[in-house]
C-alpha positions in Angstrom: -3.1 -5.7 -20.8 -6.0 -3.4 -19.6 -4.5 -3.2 -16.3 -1.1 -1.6 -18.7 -3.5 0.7 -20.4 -5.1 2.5 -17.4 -1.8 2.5 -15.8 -0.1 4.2 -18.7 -2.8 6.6 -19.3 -2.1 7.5 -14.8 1.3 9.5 -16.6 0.3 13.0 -15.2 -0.3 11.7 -11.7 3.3 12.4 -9.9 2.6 9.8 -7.4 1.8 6.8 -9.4 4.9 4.9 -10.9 5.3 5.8 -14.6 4.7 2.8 -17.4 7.4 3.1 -20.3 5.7 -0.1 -22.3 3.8 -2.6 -22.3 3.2 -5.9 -24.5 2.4 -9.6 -25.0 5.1 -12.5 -25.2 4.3 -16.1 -25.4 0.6 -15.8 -24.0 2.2 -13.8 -21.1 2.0 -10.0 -20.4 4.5 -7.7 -19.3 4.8 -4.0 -18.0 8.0 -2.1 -18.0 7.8 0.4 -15.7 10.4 3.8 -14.0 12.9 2.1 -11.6 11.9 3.5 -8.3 15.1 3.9 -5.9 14.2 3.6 -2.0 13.1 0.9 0.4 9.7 -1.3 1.1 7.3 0.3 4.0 8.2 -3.5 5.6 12.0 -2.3 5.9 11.0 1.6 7.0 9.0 0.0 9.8 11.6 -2.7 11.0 14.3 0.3 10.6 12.5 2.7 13.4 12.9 2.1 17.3 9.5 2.3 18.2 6.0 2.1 16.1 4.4 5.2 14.2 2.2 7.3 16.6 -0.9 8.1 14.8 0.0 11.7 13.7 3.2 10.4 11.8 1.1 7.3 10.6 -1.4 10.1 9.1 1.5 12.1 7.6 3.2 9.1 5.9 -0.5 7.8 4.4 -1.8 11.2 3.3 -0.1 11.4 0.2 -0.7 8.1 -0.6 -4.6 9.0 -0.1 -4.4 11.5 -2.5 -2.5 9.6 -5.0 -5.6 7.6 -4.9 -8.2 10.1 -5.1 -6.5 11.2 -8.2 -6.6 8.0 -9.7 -10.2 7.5 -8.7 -11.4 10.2 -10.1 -10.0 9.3 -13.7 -12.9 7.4 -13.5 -10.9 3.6 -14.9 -12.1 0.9 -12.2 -15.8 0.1 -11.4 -17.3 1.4 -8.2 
């Protein structure tokens, strides 16, 4: 359930997959979350004729990077 909490409170951060509700059932805890259309980073790789070069490799993980200093600096998990 904290793991719901910080993730719900992450709203304003573009990048980070929005959480609609959360709550207990039966001992067991649950997180609804946006539906998220597109394909696994498994299935982008296997789709491409040859591997990333390093440039695109850097392109694809950037915004991901900054998706993560964002949440980071929210201050929410220990350092």
């Amino acid at each position: 359930m904290n793991e719901a909490r910080i993730l719900s409170s992450l709203f304003d951060i573009k990048e980070v997959v929005k959480v609609l509700d959360y709550f207990e059932e039966r001992e067991n805890a649950y997180i609804v979350m946006e539906f998220v259309q597109g394909i696994s980073l498994r299935q982008y790789l296997e789709s491409r004729n040859q591997p990333m070069s390093f440039t695109e490799a850097w392109n694809f993980l950037l915004p991901v990077m900054e998706a993560l200093e964002k949440v980071d600096s929210q201050r929410y998990f220990p350092r």
